[in-house]
Structures are given as structure tokens and as C-alpha cells.
C-alpha positions as CSV (number, residue, x, y, z in Angstrom):
1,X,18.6,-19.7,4.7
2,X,15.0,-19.4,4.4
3,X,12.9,-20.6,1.4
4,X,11.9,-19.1,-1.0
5,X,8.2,-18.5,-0.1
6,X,8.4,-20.2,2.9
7,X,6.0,-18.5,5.3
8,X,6.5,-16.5,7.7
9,X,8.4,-14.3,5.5
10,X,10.1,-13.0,8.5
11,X,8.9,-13.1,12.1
12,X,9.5,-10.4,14.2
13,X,10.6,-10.8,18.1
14,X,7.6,-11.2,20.1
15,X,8.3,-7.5,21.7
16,X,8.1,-6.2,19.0
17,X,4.9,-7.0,17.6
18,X,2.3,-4.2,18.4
19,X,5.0,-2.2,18.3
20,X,4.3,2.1,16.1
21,X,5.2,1.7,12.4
22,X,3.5,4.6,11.0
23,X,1.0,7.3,12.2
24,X,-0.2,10.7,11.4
25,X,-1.4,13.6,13.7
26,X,-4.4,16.6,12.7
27,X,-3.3,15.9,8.8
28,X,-4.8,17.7,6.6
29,X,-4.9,17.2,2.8
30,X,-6.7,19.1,0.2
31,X,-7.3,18.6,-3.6
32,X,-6.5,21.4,-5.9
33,X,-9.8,21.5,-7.2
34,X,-11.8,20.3,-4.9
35,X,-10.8,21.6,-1.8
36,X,-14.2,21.5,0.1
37,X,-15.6,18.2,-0.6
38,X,-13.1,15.3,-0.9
39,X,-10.0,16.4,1.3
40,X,-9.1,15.4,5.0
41,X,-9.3,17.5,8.1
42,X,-7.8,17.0,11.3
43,X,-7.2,12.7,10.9
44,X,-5.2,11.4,13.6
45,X,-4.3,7.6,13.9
46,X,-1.9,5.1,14.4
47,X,-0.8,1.6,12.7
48,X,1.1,-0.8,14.7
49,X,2.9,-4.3,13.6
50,X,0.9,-7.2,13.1
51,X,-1.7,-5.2,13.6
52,X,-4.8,-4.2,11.2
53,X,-7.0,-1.1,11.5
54,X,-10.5,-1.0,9.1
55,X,-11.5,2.1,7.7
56,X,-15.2,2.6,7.0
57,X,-17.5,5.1,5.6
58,X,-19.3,6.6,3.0
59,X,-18.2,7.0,-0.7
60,X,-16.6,10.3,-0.6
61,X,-15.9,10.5,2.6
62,X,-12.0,10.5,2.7
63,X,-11.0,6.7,3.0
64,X,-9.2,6.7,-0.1
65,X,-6.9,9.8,0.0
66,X,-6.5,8.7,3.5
67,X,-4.1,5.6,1.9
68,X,-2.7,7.7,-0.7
69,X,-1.4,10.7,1.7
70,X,0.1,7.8,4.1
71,X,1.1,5.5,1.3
72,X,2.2,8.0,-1.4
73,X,1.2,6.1,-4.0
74,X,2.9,6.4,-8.0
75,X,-0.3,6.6,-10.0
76,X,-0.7,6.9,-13.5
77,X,-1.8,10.0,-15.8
78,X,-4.1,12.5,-14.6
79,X,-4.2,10.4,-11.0
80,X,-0.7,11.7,-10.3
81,X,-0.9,13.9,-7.4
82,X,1.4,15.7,-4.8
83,X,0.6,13.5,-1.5
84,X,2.1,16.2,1.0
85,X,-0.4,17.2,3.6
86,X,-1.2,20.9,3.8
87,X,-1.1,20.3,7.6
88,X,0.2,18.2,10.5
89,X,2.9,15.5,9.3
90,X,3.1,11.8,8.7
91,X,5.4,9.8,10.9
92,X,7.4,6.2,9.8
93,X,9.5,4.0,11.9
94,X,10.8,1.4,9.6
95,X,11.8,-2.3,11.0
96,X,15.5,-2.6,11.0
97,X,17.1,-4.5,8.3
98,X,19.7,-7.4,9.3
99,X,23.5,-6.3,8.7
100,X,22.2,-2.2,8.7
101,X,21.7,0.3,11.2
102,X,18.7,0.8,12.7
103,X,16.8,3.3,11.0
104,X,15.3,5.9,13.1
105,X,12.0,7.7,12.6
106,X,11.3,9.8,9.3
107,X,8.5,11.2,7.2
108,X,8.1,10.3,4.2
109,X,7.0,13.4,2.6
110,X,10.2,15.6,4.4
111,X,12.0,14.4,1.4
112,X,9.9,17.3,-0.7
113,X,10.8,19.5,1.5
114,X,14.5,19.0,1.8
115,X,15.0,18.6,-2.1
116,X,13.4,22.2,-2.2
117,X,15.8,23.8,0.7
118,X,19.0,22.8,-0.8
119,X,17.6,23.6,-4.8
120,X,17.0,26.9,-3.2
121,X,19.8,27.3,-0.6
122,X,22.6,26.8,-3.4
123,X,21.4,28.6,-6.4
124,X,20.8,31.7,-4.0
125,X,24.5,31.1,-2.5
126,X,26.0,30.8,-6.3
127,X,24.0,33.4,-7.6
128,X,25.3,35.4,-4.0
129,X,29.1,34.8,-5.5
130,X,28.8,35.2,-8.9
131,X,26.4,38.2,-9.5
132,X,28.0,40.1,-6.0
133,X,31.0,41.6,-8.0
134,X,28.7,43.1,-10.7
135,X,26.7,45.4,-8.1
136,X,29.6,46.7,-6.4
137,X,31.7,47.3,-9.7
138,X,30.1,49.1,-12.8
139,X,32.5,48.5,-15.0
140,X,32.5,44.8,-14.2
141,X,31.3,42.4,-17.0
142,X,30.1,39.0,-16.3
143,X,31.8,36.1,-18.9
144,X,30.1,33.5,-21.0
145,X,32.0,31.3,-19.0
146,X,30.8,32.4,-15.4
147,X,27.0,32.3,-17.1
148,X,27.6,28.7,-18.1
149,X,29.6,27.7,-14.7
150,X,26.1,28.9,-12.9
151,X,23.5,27.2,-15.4
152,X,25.4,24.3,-15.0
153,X,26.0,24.7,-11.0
154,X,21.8,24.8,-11.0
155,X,20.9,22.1,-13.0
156,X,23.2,19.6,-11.5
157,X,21.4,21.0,-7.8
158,X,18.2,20.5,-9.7
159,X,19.5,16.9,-11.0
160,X,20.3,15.7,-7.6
161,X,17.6,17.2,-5.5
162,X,15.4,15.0,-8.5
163,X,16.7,12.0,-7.6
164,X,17.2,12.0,-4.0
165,X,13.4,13.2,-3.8
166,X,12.7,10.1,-5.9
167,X,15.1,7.7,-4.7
168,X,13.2,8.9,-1.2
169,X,10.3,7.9,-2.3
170,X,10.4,4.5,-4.2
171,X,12.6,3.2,-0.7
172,X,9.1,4.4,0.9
173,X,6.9,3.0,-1.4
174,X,9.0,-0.6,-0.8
175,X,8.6,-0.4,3.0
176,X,4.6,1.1,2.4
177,X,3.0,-0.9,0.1
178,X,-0.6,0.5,-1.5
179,X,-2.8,-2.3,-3.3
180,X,-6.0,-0.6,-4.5
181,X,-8.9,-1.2,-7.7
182,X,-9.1,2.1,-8.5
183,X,-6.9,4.1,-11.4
184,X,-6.4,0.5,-13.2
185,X,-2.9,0.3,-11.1
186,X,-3.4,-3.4,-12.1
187,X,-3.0,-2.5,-15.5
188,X,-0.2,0.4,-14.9
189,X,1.7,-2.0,-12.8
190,X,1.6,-5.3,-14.8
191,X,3.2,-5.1,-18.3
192,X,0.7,-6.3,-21.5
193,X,3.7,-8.6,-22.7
194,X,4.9,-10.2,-19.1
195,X,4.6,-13.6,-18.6
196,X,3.0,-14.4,-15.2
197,X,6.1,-15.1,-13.3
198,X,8.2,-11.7,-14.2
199,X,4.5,-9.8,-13.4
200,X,4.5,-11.1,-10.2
201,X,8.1,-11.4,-8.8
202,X,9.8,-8.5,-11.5
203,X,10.7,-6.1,-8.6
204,X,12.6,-8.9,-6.9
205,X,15.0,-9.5,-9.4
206,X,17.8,-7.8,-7.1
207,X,16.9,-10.6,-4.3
208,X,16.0,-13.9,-6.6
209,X,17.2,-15.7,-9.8
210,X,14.9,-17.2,-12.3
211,X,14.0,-20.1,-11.2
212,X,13.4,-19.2,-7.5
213,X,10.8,-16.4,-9.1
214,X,9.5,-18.7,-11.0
215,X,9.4,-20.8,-7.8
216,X,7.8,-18.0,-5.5
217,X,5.5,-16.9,-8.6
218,X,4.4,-20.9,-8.6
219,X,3.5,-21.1,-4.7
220,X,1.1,-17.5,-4.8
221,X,-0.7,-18.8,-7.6
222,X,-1.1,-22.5,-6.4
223,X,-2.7,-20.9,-3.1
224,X,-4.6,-18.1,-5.2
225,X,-6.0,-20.8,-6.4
226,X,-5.2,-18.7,-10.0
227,X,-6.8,-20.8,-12.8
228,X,-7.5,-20.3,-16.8
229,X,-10.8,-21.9,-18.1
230,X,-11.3,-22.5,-21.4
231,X,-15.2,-21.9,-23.1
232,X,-16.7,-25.2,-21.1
233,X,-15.3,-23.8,-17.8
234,X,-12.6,-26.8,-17.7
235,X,-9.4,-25.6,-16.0
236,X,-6.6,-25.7,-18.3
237,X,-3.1,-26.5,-16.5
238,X,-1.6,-25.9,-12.9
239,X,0.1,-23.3,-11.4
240,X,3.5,-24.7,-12.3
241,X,2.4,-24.7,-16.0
242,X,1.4,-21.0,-15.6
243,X,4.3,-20.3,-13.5
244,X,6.7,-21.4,-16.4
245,X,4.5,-20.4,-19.5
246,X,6.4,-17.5,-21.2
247,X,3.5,-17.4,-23.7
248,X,0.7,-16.6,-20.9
249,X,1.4,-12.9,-20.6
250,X,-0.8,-10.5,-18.0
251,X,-2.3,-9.3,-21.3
252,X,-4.5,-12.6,-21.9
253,X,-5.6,-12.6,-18.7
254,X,-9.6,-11.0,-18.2
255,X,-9.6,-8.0,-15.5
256,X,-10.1,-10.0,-12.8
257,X,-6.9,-12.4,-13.5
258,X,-5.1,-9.7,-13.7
259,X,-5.6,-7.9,-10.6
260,X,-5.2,-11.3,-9.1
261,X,-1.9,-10.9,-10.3
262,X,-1.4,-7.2,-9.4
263,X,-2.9,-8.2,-5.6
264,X,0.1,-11.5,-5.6
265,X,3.0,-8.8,-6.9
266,X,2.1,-6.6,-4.3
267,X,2.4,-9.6,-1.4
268,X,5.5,-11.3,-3.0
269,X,8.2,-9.2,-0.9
270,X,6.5,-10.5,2.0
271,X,7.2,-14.3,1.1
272,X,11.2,-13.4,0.4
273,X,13.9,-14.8,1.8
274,X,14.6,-12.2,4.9
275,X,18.4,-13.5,5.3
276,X,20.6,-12.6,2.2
277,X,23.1,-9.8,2.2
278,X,25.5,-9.0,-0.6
279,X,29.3,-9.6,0.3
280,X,30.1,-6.5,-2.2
281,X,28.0,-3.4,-2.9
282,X,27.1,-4.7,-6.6
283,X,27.2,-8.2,-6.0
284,X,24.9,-10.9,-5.5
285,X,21.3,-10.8,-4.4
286,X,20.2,-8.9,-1.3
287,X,16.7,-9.2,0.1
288,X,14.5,-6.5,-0.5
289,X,13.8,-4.7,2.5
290,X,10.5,-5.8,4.4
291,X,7.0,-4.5,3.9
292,X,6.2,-2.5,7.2
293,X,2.9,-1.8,6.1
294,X,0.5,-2.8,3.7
295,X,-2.5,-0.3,2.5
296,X,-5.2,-2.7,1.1
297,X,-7.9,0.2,-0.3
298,X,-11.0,-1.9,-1.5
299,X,-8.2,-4.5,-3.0
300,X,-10.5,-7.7,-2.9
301,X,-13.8,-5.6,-4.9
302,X,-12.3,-7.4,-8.7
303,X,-11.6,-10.8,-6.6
304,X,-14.1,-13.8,-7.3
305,X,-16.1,-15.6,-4.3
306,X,-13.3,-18.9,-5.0
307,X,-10.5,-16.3,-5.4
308,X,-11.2,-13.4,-2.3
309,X,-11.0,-16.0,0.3
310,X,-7.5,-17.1,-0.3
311,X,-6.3,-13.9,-1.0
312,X,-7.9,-12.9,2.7
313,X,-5.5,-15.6,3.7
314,X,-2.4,-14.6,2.5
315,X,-3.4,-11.1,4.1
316,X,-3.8,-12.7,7.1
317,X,-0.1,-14.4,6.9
318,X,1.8,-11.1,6.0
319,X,-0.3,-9.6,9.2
320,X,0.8,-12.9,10.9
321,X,5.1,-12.0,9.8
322,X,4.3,-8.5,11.6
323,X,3.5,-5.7,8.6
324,X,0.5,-3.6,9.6
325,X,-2.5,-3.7,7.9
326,X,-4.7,-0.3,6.8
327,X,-7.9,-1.9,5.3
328,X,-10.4,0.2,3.7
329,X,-13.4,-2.1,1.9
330,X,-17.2,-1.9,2.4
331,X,-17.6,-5.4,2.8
332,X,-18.2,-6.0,6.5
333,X,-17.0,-9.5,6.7
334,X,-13.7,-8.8,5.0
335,X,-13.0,-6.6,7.3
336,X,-14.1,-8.5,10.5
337,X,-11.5,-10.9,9.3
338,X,-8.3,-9.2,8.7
339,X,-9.0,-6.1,11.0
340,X,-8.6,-5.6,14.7
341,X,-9.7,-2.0,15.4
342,X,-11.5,0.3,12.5
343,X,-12.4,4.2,12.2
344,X,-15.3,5.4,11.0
345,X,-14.3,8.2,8.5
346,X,-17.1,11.4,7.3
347,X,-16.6,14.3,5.6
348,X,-12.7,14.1,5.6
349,X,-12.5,13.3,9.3
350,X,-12.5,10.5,11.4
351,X,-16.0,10.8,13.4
352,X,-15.6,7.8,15.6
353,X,-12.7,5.5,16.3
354,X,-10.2,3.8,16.4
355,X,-12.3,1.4,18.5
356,X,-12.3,-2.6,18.5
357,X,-13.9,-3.5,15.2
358,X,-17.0,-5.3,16.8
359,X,-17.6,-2.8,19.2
360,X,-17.1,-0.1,16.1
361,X,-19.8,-1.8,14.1
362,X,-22.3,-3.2,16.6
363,X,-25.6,-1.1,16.2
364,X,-25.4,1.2,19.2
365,X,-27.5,4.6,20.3
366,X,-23.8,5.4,21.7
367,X,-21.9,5.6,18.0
368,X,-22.0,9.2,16.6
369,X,-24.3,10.0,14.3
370,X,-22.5,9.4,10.9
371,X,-21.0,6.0,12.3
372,X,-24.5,4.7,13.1
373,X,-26.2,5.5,10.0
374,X,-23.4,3.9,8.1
375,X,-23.4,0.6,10.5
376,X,-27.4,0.7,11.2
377,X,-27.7,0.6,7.1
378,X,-25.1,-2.0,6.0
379,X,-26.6,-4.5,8.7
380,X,-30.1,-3.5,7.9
381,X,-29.7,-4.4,4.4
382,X,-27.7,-7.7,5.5
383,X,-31.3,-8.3,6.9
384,X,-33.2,-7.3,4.5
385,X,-31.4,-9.7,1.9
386,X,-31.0,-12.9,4.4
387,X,-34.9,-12.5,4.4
388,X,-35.6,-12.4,0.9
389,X,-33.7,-15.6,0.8
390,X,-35.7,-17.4,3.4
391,X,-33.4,-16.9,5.9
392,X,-35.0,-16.2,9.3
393,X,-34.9,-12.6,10.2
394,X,-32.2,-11.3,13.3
395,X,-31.7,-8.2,14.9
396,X,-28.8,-5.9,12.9
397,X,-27.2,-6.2,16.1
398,X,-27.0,-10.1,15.5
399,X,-25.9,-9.9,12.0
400,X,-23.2,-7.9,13.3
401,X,-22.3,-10.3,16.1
402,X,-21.4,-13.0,13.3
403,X,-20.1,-10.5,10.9
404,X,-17.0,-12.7,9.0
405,X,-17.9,-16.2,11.1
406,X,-18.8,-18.1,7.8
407,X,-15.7,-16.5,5.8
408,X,-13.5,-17.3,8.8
409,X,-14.7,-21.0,8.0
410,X,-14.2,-20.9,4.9
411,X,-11.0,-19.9,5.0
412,X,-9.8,-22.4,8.1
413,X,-10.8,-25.0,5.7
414,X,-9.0,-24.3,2.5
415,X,-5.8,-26.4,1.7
């Protein structure tokens, strides 16, 4: 078998690369108390494996609920939301899992909707048998016992329409992963008192023992390049050392660290073995089904400039293995290397795109208006700052012509 964080984490069969994983058609979303200003109108797109599509635009503009309506995030507190569109529909076609069925196309919010047909459907049928006698017969009484038989008859239809809506959804959110700064997710996700190791490889405990988390935890943070200082900036111990240290918990670590750690627990199913299937049901370890997509909304923004390169390039290997890539970050070169097409999003909708990401943000009196102010004032300020360094002054248009050259160079050359 594979091992463990041997990379690719699986490779899919040349055909299939390219091939729809998830797309979405006139969606709609709106918030409950915002309904005119931060909501999405009319987005239609399409992600396909080993593939990576940018998404740029203004703050506010509809990027992030974009990720969150497709990815259906589990956020914490008053960030907890209902991701169902109010129109159009979200459609998935999940990879096929060695040893199962091929699973066939689904949406990912349909599991809402089902829960609430049969909660409905069979407390109007039980209420239908139960009640019926008592309208046709006056002198009918109901019995403590029929009253209990129905409460109970509800609230075990209740019970299981509950957990099949959330056993729906966490199988989703395995196959869909959503990385993002915002909400402190790196926080929510990554318990105060867990060492490194469990932090970054806890939800594969049903496809790993210790030592090959420990071992997959190691190899992330050796090509994180994740590293604790002490006061004179002198790096204290290796990535083995952290690896193994149960007394270096995610809450020493500064907020940076630790959404260095969040960013590595999201990409750890990626670098799984792809090839282990239980002999019984509730036996043995089984790999964890693999990432179709991974939603990166302005992940790299806590990274450092040692850090965000290497973390670019383990993007780049799970894009390599075949998951699709939904980028959203205002960084220009970031984008230029993980993405190959991009949307420009405004006011909830997508105004220009998808399009080849250099043609997208290439100056042009062709783009539509809200794409060209973005593009003309991010390369215009890339100008404006290159010249205050003494840099000689290019066209916007030439900025954008080497937009992610120098990170792609940095990144070819690390170890």
C-alpha cells in the first residue's frame, strides 16, 4: 500500500482529470438580514478535477458566501447559517471510492429538504390514523396510551430525520473541504489542549494509528517549514520534535502557527493512504474518502512570506492528485499560481468570467466595467509601490504579464 504521506495522495486516471465535480446554476442566496447588499444573484459556474478557478472582487461583493453556499461550511456561534440557496440548486459528483459503488450525482443541500418531507409526511400519516376515529365517532375517547404511541412516533421521525440531515452533511463536508481566516475556524477547529500531531491528523483516526499520524503530522510540518523561535529568533527543535511533543498543544502556538496548523489539518486527507478497506464493517482502518474539492477563501492572509510559499505548494500537489481548487484571495500572484481560470464577482453576481486567469486580469477596454476597475487598481497600485522602491515603472499591463513569475520561483526552488 501507499505511504503514509506519500504524494500523490491518489492519482486519478488521466480521463478523468478535467472531468465536473461540482457546479451550481442562477443560485441565489440571501441573508436574513441583509438581503439586499451581501447575498448572490444568478451565479452560475463550474469546478472540474485538477482544476482551479480564482474568484476576484471587491470586499462585499459575494466571494465569501459564494464558498460557504457550495461548501456548507460548520461555523461557529452567531456564524452558523442555513447554506440552502433561495434559488437554483448546487450539483456534486463525487469520485468513486475503491471497493464501493459509484456514487452518482447529488446536491448537497437536498438532504434539508428530504429530512423535512418525511418529518412531515409521517407525523401527517400518524396523526391521519390516530386522530381519524375521533372525528367520525363522538363518543370516541383517545387513551394516554395512543397520545404517548404518537409523541413517541414524532420524535423518533424527528430523531432520524436529525441525523440523516447531519450525517448528510459531515460525508459532504469530507468530500468539500472549506479552509478560510475568517470566523477564527482556526481556533474552532483546533482544540486549546491538542498536541500538534492529534490537531493536525485527529479526523483521521478511523484511517491511521498513532504513529503513522504522528508520521503524516511530521512530513506537513517538515515541508511547512512550521518552526517555534524562542525570544532571540533561534529555532527551537524540528518537525519530528514537534510532531511527537505532547506538551506543545495548538494553544501555545501565536495566531499564525495556528492557522498553519488549521491550513495542514485541512490538506492531511489528501496525503492519506488511498488503498485500505476494512475486512468487517467495524474493523480496522479504512481510508477516508477523498477530498473532491477544496474551497481555499483567503486561506494564506495569516501565512508568513517563509510560510505562504510552501503552503502554495502543497495546494499545488492536492490540485496535482485531482481535487478542484475554488480560490478566492486578493493577492494577484497567489492566485496566478494555483488558478487556471477566475470570475470576477460584483454585487452578488459574477460580472465577467470564468475566463483564463491572465486573460481575466490583463488590463483590457474589453473587461466589464466592475472587472476593470478592480484589475486596473490592483496593478496600478502594484506600480505605484515597485516605483517607490526604485523599481523602474511598467505598464499595469506588464505587471500583470508576470503576475506570480517570482513566487513560482520561489516555490520551484524550495526543498
Amino acid at each position: 500500500g501507499a505511504r503514509v504521506g506519500e504524494r500523490p495522495r491518489r492519482g486519478l486516471h488521466p480521463g478523468a482529470m478535467g472531468r465536473k465535480v461540482l457546479e451550481c446554476a442562477d443560485l441565489a442566496y440571501e441573508y436574513d438580514h441583509h438581503r439586499e447588499d451581501f447575498g448572490l444573484q444568478d451565479v452560475t459556474l463550474k469546478l472540474k478535477a485538477g482544476k482551479a478557478l480564482g474568484v476576484i472582487g471587491l470586499n462585499g461583493a459575494g466571494k465569501s458566501t459564494l464558498c460557504k453556499v457550495l461548501a456548507k461550511p460548520n461555523l461557529p456561534g452567531a456564524a452558523a447559517c442555513d447554506w440552502r440557496p433561495t434559488k437554483g440548486r448546487v450539483r456534486f459528483w463525487p469520485a468513486a471510492v475503491a471497493g464501493e459503488r459509484a456514487p452518482t450525482r447529488v446536491d448537497p443541500h437536498e438532504g434539508v429538504r428530504a429530512a423535512a418531507g418525511l418529518m412531515g409526511f409521517l407525523v401527517a400519516a400518524t396523526a391521519a390514523v390516530a386522530l381519524g376515529p375521533a372525528e367520525v365517532a363522538e363518543d370516541v375517547v383517545i387513551d394516554r396510551g395512543t397520545i404517548i404511541f404518537v409523541a413517541a412516533l414524532v420524535l423518533a421521525t424527528w430523531a432520524t430525520a436529525t441525523y440523516l440531515r447531519r450525517d448528510a452533511d459531515a460525508r459532504y463536508r469530507r468530500r468539500v473541504v472549506y479552509c478560510s481566516t475568517e470566523h477564527d475556524l482556526a481556533r474552532h477547529e483546533t482544540n486549546d489542549a491538542a498536541p500538534l500531531a492529534d490537531a493536525i491528523c485527529g479526523p483521521l483516526r478511523g484511517a491511521l494509528d498513532k504513529a503513522e499520524r504522528e508520521a503524516l503530522a511530521e512530513r506537513l510540518l517538515a515541508w511547512s517549514d512550521f518552526a517555534v523561535t524562542d525570544a532571540d529568533g533561534a529555532t527551537k527543535g524540528d518537525a519530528p520534535a514537534h510532531a511527537r511533543d505532547a506538551s506543545l498543544t495548538c494553544g501555545a502556538l501565536s495566531g499564525g502557527q495556528r492557522h498553519l496548523v488549521y491550513f495542514l489539518r485541512c490538506v492531511a486527507p489528501c496525503f492519506c493512504p488511498a488503498d485500505r478497506a476494512r475486512r468487517w464493517p467495524l474493523f480496522g482502518k479504512r481510508s477516508p474518502p477523498p477530498v473532491d474539492v477544496l474551497v481555499l477563501d483567503e486561506a494564506f492572509n495569516c501565512l508568513d512570506a517563509d510560510v505562504r510559499p510552501r503552503c502554495l505548494r502543497l495546494a499545488l500537489e492536492v490540485k496535482a492528485a485531482g481535487t478542484a481548487l475554488l480560490v478566492v484571495a486578493q493577492d494577484m500572484h497567489e492566485l496566478a499560481v494555483l488558478c487556471d481560470d477566475a470570475i470576477c464577482v460584483a454585487g452578488g453576481r459574477v460580472a465577467q468570467g470564468p475566463e483564463p486567469f491572465a486573460k481575466l486580469v490583463s488590463p483590457s477596454p474589453k473587461h466589464r466595467a466592475a472587472t476593470r476597475a478592480y484589475v486596473d487598481a490592483y496593478w496600478e497600485l502594484e506600480r505605484d509601490m515597485k516605483a517607490a522602491a526604485g523599481h523602474p515603472a511598467l505598464t499595469p499591463a506588464a505587471y500583470a504579464a508576470a503576475a506570480g513569475a517570482e513566487l513560482r520561483r520561489v516555490i520551484a526552488s524550495l526543498p
